[in-house]
Biotite code that builds the C-alpha atoms (Angstrom):
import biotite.structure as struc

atoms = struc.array([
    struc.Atom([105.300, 183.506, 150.264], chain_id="A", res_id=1, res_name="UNK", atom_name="CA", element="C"),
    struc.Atom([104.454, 181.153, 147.281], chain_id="A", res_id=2, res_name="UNK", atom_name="CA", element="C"),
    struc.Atom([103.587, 181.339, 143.748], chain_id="A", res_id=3, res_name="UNK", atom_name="CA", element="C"),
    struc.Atom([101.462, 178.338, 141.686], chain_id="A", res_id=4, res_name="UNK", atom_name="CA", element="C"),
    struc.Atom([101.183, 178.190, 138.330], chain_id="A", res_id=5, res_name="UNK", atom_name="CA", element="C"),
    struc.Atom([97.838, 176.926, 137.932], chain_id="A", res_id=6, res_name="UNK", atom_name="CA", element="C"),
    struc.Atom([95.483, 175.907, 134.599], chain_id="A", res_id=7, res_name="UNK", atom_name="CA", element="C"),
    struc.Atom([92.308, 175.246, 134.553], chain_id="A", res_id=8, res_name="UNK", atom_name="CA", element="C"),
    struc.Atom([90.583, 172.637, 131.163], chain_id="A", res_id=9, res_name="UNK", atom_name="CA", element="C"),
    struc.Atom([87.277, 172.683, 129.965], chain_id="A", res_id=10, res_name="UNK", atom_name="CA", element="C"),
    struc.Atom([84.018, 174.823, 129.905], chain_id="A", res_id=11, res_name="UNK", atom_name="CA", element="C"),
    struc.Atom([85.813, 177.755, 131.015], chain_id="A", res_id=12, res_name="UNK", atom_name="CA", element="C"),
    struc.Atom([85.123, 180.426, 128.554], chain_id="A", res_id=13, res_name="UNK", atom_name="CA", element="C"),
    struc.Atom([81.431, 182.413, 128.933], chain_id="A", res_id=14, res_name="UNK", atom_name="CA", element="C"),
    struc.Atom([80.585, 181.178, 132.018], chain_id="A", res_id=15, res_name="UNK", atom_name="CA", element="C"),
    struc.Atom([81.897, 183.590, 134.555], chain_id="A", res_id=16, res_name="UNK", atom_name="CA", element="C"),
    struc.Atom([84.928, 181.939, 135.087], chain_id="A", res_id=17, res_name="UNK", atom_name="CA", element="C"),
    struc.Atom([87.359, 184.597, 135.174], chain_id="A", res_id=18, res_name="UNK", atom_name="CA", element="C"),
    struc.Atom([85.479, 186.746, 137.346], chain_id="A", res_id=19, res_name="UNK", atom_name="CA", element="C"),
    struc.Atom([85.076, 183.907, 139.971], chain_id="A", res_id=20, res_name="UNK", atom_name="CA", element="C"),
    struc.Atom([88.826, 183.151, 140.079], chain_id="A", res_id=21, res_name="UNK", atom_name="CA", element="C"),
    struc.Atom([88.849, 186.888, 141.129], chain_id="A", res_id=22, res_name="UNK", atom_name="CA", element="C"),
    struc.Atom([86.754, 186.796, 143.891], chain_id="A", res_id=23, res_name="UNK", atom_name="CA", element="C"),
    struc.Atom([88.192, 183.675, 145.179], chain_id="A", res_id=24, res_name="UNK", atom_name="CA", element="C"),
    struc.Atom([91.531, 185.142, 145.259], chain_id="A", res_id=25, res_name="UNK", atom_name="CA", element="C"),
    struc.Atom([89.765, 187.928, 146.962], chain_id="A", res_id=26, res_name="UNK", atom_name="CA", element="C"),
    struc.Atom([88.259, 185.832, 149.956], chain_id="A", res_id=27, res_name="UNK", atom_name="CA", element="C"),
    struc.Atom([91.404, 183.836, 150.101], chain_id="A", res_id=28, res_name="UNK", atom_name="CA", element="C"),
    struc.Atom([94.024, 186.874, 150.176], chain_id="A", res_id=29, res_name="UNK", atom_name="CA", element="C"),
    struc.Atom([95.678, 185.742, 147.098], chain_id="A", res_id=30, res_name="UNK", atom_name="CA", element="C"),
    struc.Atom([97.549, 188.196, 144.676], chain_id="A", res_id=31, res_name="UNK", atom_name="CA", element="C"),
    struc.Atom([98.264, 187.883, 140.926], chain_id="A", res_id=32, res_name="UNK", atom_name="CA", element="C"),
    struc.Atom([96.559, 187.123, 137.716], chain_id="A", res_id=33, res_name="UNK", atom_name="CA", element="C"),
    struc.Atom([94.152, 184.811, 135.448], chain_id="A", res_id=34, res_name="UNK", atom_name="CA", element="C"),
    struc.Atom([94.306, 184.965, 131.938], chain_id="A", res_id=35, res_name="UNK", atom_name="CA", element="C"),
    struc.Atom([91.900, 183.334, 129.202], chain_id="A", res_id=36, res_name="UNK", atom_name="CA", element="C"),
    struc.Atom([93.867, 181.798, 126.957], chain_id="A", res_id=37, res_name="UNK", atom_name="CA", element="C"),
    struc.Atom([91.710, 179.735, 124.925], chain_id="A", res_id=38, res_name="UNK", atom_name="CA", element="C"),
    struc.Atom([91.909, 175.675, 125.533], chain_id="A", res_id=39, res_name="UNK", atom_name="CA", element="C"),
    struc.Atom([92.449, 176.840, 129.279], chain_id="A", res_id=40, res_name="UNK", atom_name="CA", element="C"),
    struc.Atom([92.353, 179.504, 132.002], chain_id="A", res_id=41, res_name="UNK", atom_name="CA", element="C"),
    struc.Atom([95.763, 180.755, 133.657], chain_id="A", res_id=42, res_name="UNK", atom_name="CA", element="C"),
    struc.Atom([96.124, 181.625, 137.025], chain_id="A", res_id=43, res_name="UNK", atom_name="CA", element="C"),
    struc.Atom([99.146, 182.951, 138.910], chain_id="A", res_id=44, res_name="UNK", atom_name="CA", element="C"),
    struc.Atom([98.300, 182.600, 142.576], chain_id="A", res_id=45, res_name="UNK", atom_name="CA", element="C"),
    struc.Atom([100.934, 184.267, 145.074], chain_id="A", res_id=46, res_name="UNK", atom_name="CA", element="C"),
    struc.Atom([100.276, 183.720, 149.140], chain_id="A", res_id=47, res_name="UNK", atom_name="CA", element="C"),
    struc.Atom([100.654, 181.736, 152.054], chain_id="A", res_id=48, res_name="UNK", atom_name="CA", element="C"),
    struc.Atom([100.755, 177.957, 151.977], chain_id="A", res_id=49, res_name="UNK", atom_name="CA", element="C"),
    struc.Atom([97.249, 177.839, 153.772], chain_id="A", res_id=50, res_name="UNK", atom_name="CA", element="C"),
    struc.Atom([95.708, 180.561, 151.838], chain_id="A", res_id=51, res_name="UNK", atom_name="CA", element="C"),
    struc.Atom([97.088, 178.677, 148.505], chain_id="A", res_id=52, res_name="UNK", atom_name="CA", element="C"),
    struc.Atom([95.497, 175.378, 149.356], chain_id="A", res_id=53, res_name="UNK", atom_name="CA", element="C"),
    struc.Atom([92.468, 177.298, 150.588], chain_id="A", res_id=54, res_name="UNK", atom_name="CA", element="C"),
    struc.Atom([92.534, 179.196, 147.024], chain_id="A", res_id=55, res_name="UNK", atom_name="CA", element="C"),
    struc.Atom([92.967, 175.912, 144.952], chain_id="A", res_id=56, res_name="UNK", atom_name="CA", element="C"),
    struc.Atom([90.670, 173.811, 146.770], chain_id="A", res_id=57, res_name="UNK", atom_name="CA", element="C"),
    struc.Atom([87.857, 176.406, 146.082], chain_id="A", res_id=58, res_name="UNK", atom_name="CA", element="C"),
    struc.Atom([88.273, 175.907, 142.142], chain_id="A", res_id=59, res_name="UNK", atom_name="CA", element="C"),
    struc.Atom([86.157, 172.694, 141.739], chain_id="A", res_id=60, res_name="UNK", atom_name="CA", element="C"),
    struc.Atom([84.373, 172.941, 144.766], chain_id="A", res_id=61, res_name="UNK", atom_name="CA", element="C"),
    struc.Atom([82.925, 176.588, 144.053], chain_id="A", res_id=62, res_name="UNK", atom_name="CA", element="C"),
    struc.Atom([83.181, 176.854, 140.359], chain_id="A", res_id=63, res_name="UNK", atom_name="CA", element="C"),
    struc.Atom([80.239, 178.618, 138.336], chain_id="A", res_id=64, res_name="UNK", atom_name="CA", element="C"),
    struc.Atom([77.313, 176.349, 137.710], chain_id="A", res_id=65, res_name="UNK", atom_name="CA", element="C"),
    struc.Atom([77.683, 176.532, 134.392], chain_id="A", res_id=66, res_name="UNK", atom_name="CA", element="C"),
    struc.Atom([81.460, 175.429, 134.113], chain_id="A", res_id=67, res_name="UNK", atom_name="CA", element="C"),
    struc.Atom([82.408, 171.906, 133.511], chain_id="A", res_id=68, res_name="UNK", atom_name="CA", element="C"),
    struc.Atom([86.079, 171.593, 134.911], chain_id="A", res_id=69, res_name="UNK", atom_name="CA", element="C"),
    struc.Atom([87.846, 168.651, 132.937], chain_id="A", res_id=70, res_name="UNK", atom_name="CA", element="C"),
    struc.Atom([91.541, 168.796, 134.726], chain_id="A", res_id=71, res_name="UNK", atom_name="CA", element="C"),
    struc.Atom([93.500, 171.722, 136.976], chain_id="A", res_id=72, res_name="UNK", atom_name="CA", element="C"),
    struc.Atom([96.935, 171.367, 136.538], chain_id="A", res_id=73, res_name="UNK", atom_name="CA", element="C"),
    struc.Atom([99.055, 172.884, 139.592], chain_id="A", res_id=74, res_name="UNK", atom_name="CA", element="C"),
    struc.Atom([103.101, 173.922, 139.228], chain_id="A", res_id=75, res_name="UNK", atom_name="CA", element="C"),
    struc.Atom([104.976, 175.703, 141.783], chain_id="A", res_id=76, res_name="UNK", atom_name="CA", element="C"),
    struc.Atom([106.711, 178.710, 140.129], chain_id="A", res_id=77, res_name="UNK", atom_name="CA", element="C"),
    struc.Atom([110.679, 178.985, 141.232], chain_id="A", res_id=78, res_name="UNK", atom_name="CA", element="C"),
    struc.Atom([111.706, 182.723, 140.036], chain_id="A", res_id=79, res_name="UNK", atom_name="CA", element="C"),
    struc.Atom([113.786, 184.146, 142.675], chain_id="A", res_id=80, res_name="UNK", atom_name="CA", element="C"),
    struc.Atom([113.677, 187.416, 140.479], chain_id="A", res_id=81, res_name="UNK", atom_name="CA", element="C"),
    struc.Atom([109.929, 187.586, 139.998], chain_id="A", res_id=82, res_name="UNK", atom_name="CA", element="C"),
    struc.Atom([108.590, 190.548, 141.421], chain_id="A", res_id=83, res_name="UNK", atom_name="CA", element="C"),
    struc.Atom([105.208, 190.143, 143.949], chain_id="A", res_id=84, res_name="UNK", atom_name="CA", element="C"),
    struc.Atom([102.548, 190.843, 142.789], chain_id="A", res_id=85, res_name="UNK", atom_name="CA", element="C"),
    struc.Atom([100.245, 193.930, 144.378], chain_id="A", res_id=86, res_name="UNK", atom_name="CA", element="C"),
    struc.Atom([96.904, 192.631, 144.102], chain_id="A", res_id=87, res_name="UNK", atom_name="CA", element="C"),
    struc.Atom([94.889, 190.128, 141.524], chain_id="A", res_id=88, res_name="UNK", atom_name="CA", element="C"),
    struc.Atom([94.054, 191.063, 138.512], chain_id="A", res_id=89, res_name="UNK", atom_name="CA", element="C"),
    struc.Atom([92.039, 189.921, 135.222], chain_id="A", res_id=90, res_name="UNK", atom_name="CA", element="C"),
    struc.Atom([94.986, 190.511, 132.243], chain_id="A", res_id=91, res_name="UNK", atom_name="CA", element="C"),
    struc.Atom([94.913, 190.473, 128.440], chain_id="A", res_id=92, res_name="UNK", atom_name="CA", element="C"),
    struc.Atom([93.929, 186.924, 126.916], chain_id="A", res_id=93, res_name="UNK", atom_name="CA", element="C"),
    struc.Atom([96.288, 185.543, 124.642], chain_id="A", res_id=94, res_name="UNK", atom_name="CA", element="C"),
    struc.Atom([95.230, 182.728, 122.368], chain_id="A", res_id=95, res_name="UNK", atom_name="CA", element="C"),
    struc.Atom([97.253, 179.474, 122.833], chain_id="A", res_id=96, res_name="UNK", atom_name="CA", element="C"),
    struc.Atom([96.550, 175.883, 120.460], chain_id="A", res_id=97, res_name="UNK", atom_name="CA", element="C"),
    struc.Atom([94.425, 173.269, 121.752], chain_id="A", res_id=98, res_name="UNK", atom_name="CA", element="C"),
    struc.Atom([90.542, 171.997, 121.820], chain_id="A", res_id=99, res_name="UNK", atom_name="CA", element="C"),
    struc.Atom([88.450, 174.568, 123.036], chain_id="A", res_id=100, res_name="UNK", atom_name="CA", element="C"),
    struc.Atom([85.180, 174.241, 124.821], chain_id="A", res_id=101, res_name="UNK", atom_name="CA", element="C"),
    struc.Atom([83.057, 177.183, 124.838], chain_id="A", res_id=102, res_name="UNK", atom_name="CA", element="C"),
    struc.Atom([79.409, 177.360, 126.894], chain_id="A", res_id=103, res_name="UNK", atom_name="CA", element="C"),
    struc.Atom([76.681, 177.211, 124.481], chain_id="A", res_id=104, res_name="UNK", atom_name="CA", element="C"),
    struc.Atom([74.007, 180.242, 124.867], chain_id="A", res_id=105, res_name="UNK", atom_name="CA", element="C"),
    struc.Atom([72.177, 180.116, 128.314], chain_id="A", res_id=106, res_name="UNK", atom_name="CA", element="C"),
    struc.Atom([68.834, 181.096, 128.961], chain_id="A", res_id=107, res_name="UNK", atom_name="CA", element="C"),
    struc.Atom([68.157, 184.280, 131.272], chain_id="A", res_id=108, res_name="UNK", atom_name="CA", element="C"),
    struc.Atom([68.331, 184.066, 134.740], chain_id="A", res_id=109, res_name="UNK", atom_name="CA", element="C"),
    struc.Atom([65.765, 184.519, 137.505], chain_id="A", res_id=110, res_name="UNK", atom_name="CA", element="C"),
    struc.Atom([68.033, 187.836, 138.443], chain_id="A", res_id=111, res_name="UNK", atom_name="CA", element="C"),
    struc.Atom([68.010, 188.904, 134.749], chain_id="A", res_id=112, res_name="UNK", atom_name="CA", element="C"),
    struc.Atom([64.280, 188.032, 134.593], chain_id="A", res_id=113, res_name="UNK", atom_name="CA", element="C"),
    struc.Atom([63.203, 190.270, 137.696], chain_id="A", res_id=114, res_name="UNK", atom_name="CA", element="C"),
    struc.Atom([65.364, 193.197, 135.819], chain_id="A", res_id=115, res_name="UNK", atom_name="CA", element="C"),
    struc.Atom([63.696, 192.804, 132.710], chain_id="A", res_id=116, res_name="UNK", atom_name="CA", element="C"),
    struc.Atom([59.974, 193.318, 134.231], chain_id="A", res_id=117, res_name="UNK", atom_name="CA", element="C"),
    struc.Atom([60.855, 195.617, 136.617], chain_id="A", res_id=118, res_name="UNK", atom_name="CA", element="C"),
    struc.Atom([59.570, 198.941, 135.098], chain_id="A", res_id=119, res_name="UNK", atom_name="CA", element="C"),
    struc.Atom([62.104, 201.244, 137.438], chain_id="A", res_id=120, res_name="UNK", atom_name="CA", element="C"),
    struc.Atom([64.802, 198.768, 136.159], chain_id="A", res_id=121, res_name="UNK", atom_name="CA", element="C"),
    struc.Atom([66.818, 200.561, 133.751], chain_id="A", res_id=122, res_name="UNK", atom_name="CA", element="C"),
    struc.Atom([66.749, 196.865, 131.845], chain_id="A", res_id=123, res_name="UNK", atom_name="CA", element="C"),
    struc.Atom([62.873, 197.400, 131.599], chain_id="A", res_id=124, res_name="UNK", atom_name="CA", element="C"),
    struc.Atom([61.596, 195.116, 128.495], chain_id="A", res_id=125, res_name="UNK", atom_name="CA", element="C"),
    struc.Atom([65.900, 195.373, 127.264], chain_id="A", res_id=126, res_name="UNK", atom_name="CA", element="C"),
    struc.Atom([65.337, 191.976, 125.033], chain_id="A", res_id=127, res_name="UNK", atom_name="CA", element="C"),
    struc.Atom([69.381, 191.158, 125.033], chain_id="A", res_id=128, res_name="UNK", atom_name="CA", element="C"),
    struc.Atom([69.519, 191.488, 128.852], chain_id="A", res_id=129, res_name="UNK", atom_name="CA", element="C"),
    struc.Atom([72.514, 188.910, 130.324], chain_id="A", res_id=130, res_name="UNK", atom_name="CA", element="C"),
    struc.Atom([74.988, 189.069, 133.368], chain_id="A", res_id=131, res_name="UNK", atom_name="CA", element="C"),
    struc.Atom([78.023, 186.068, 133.646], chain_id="A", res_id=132, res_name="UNK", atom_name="CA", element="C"),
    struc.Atom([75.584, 183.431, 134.828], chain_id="A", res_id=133, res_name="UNK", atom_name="CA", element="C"),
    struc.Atom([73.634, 183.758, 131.380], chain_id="A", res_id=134, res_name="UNK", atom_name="CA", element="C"),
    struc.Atom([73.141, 185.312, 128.033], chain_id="A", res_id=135, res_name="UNK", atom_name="CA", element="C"),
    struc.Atom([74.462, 184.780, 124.716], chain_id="A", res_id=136, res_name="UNK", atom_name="CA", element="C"),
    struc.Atom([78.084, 182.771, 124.095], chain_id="A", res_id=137, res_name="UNK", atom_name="CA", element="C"),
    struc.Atom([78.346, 180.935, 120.844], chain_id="A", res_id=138, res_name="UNK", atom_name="CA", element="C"),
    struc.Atom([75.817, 182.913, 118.372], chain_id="A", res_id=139, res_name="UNK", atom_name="CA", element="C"),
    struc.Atom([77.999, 186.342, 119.189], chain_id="A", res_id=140, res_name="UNK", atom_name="CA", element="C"),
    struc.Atom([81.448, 184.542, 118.915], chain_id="A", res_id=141, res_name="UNK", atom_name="CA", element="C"),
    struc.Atom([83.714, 185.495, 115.973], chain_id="A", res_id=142, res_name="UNK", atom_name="CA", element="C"),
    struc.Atom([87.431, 184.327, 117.403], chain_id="A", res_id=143, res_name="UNK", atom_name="CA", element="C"),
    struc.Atom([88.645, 183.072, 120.566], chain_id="A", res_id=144, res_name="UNK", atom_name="CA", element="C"),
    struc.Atom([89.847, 183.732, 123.115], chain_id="A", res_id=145, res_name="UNK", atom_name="CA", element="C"),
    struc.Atom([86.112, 184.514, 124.158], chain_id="A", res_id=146, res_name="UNK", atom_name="CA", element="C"),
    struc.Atom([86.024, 188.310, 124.331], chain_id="A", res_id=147, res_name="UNK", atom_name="CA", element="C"),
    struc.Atom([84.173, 191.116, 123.801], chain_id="A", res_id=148, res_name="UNK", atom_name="CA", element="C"),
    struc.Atom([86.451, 192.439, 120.979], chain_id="A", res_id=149, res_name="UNK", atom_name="CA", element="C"),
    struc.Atom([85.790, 188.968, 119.189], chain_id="A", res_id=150, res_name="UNK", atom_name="CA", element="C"),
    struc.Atom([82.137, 189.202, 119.633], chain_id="A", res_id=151, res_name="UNK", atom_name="CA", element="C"),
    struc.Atom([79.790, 190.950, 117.789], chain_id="A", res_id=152, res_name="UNK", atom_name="CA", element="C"),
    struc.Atom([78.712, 192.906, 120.746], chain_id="A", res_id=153, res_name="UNK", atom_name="CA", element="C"),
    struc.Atom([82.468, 195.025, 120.029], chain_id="A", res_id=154, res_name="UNK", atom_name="CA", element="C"),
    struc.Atom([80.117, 196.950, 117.598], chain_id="A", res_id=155, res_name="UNK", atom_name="CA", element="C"),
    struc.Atom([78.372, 198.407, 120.924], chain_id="A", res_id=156, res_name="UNK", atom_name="CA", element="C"),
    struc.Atom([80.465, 200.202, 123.619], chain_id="A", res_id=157, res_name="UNK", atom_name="CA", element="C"),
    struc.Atom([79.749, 200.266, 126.739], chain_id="A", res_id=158, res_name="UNK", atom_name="CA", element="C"),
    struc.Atom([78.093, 203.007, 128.731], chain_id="A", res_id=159, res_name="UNK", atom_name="CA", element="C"),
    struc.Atom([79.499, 204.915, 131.531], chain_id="A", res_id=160, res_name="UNK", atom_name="CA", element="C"),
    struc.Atom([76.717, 202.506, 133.633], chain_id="A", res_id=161, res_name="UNK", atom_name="CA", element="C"),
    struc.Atom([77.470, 199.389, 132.164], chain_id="A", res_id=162, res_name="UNK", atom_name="CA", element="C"),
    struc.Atom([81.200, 200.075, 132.183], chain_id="A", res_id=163, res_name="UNK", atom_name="CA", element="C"),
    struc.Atom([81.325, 200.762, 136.428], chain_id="A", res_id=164, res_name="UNK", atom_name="CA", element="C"),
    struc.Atom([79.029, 197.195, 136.434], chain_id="A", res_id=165, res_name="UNK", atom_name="CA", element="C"),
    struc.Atom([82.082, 195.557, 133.643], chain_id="A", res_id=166, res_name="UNK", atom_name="CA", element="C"),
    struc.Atom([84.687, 196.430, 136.066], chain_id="A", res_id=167, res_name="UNK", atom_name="CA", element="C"),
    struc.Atom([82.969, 196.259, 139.626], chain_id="A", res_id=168, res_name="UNK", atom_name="CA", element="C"),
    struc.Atom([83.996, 193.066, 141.558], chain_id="A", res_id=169, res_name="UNK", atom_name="CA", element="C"),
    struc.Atom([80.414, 192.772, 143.692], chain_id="A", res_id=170, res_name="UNK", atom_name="CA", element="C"),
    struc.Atom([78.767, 193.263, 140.110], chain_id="A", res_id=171, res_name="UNK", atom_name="CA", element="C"),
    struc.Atom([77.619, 190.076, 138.764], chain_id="A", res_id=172, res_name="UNK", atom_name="CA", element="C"),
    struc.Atom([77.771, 191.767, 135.624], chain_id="A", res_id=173, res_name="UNK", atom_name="CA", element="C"),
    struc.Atom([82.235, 191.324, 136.073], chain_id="A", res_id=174, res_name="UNK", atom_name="CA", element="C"),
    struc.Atom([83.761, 190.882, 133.098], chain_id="A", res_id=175, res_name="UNK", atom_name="CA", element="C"),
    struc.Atom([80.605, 189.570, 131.577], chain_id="A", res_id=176, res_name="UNK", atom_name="CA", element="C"),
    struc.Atom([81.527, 190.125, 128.327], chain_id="A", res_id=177, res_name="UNK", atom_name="CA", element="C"),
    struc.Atom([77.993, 190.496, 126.186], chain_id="A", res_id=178, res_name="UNK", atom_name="CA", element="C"),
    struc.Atom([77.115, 193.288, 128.794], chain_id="A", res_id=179, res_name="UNK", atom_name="CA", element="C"),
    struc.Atom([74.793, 196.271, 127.637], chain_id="A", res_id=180, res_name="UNK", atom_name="CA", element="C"),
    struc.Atom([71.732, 198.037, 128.241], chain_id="A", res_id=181, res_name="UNK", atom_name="CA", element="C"),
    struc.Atom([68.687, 199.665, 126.495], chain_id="A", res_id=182, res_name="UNK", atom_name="CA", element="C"),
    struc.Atom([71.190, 203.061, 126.543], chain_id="A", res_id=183, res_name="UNK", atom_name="CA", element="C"),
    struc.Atom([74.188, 200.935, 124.912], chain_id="A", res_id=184, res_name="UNK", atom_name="CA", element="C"),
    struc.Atom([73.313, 197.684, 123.488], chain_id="A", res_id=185, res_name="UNK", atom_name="CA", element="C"),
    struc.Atom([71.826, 196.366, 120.144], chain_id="A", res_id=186, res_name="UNK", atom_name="CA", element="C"),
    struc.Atom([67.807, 197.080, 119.918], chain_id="A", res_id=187, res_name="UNK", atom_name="CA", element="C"),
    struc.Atom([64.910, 195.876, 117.628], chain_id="A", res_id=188, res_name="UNK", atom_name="CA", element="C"),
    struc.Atom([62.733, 198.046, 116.063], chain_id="A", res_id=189, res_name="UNK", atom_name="CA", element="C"),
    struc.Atom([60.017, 197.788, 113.610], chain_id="A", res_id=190, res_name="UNK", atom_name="CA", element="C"),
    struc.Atom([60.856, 197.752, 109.153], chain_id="A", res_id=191, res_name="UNK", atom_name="CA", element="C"),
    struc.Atom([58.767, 200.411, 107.800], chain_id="A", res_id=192, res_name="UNK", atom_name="CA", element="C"),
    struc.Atom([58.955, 202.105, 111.195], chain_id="A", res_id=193, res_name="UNK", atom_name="CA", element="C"),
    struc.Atom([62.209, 202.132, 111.997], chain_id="A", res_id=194, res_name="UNK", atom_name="CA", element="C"),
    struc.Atom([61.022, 205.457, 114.625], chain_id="A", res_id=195, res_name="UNK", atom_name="CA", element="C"),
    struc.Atom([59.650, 202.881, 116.582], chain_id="A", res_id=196, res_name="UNK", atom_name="CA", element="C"),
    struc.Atom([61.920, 200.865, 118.670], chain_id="A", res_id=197, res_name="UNK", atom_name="CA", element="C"),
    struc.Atom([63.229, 199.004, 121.990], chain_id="A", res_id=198, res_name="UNK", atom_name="CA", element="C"),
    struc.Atom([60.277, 198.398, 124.222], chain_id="A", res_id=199, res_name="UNK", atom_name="CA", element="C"),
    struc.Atom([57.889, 200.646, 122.181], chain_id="A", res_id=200, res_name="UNK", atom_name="CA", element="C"),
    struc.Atom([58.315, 197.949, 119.166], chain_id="A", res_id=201, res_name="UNK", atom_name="CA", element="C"),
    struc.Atom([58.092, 194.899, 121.319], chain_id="A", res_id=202, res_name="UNK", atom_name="CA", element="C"),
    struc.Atom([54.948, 195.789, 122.849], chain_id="A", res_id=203, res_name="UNK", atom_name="CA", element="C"),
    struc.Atom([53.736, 196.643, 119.267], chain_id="A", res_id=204, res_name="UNK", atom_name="CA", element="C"),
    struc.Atom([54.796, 193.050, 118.372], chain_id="A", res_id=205, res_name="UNK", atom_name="CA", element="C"),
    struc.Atom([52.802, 191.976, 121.126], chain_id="A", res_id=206, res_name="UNK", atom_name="CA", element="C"),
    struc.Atom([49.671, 193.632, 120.526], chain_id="A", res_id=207, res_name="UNK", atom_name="CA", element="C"),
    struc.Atom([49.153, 192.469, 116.684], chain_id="A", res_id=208, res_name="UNK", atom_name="CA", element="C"),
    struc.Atom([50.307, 189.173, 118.045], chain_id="A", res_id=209, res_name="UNK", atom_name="CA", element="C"),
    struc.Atom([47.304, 189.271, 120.560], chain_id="A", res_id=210, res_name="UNK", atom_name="CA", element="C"),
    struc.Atom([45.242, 190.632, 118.292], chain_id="A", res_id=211, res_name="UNK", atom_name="CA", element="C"),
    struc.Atom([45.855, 187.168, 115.827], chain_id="A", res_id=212, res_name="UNK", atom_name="CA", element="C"),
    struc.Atom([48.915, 188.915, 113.593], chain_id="A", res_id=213, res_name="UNK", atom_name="CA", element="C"),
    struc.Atom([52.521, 187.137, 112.451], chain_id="A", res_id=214, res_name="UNK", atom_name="CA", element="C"),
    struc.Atom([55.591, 188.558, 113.241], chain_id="A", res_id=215, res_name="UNK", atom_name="CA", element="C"),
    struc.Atom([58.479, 188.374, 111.506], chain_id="A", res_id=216, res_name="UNK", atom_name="CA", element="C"),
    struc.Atom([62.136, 188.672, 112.945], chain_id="A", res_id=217, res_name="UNK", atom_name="CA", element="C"),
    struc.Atom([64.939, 189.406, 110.701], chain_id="A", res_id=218, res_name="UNK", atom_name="CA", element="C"),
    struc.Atom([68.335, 190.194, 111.981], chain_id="A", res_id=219, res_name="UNK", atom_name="CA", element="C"),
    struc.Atom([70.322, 192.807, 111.064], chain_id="A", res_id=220, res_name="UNK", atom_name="CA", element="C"),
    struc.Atom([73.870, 192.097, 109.128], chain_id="A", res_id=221, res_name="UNK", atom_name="CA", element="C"),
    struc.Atom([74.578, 196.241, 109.726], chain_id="A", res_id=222, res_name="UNK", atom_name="CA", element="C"),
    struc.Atom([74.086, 196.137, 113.153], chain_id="A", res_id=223, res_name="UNK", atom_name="CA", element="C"),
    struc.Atom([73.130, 192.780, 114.721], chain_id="A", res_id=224, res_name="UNK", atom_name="CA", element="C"),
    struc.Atom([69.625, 194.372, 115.471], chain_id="A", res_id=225, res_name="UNK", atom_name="CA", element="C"),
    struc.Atom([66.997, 192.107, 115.141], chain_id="A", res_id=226, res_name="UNK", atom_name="CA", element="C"),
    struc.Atom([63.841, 193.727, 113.035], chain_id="A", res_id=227, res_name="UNK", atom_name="CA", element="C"),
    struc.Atom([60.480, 193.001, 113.227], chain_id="A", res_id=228, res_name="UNK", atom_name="CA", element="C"),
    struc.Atom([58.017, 193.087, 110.400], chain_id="A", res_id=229, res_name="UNK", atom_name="CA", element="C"),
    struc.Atom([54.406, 193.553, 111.243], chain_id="A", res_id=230, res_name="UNK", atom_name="CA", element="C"),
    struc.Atom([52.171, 191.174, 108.980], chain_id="A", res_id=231, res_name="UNK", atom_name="CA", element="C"),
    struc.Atom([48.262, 191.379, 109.833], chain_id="A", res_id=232, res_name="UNK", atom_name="CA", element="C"),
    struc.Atom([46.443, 188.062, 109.598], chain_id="A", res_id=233, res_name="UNK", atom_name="CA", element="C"),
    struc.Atom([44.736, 187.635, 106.137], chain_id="A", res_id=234, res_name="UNK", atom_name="CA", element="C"),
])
């Protein structure tokens, strides 16, 4: 057996990243850890020579669409007293010095978009609906390393739904850190009318809209929910 260090430079933070180094490991039998830790992503990769070159190969060559790998720098790791590792895991970033390059907000994906007008999707009409290959990145960040305690989504917790999608490997929803749902996440409603809300105030949006109205959106300092005024058309 074999351990690499190995670190990975450049859009690596909010675009699935860490979630794909897991399922690599995954498919190539590799055990240990990736950490964000700001300027890069750390992985420590423990397996057989074959599986290792198998495991490092697929970093550039599979990486998410939205990640723009600038350098992977690969170290063999000599610690006769290390102990081996059990499985792979996704550990506690730690924030390191150096230029950071974080994805800029991406617009919803076709999956996303078939949730979000699916009425028997529980992400019916959910206006902040995102999963690792989209969503927002840079308007929620407050600190790196890029996580959900240094977002402004740390204001929401998850639900028990969203949580078992946050920690499922065959979710694309791993470790996507804006994750929520109409049940957990931020919603708009309507000032004046703050009873009406979620879809209910969207589709009342909509229908002064259609009907020749303005709409006003105002977000929320309290709570990051965006409100919508209703203004009819003079």
């Amino acid at each position: 057996m074999k351990r690499l260090n190995i670190k990975i430079y450049g859009i690596v933070q909010g675009v699935g990243f860490r979630p794909f180094m897991s399922r690599l490991a995954d498919a190539c039998r590799i055990r240990g850890t990736v950490c964000n830790k700001g300027p890069y992503v750390e992985v420590f990769a423990e397996g057989r020579d074959a599986s290792l070159q198998q495991f490092v190969a697929g970093i550039p060559e599979q990486a998410p669409e939205r990640a723009a790998i600038l350098k992977v720098d690969v170290h063999d790791v000599t610690d006769d007293n290390a102990a081996p590792y059990e499985d792979f895991s996704i550990i506690e970033s730690a924030k390191e010095r150096g230029d950071i390059f974080v994805s800029p907000d991406i617009a919803t994906c076709d999956k996303c978009r078939a949730e979000l007008f699916d009425p028997h999707d529980r992400r019916y009409l959910h206006p902040f609906i995102n999963c690792t290959a989209c969503g927002p990145r840079l308007t929620i960040l407050e600190a790196m390393p890029y996580d959900r305690e240094r977002t402004s989504m740390k204001e929401f917790p998850m639900c028990e739904a969203c949580h078992e999608e946050y920690v499922s490997p065959e979710s694309r929803r791993y470790d996507a850190q804006p994750v929520c749902c109409n049940d957990c996440g931020p919603e708009v409603y309507l000032l004046g009318h703050e009873a009406v809300r979620g879809a209910a105030a969207i589709k009342e949006v909509r229908r002064v809209l259609a009907a020749g109205g303005i709409a006003a959106i105002r977000a929320s300092a309290a709570s990051t929910s965006p409100a919508m005024r209703r203004v009819k058309k003079p």
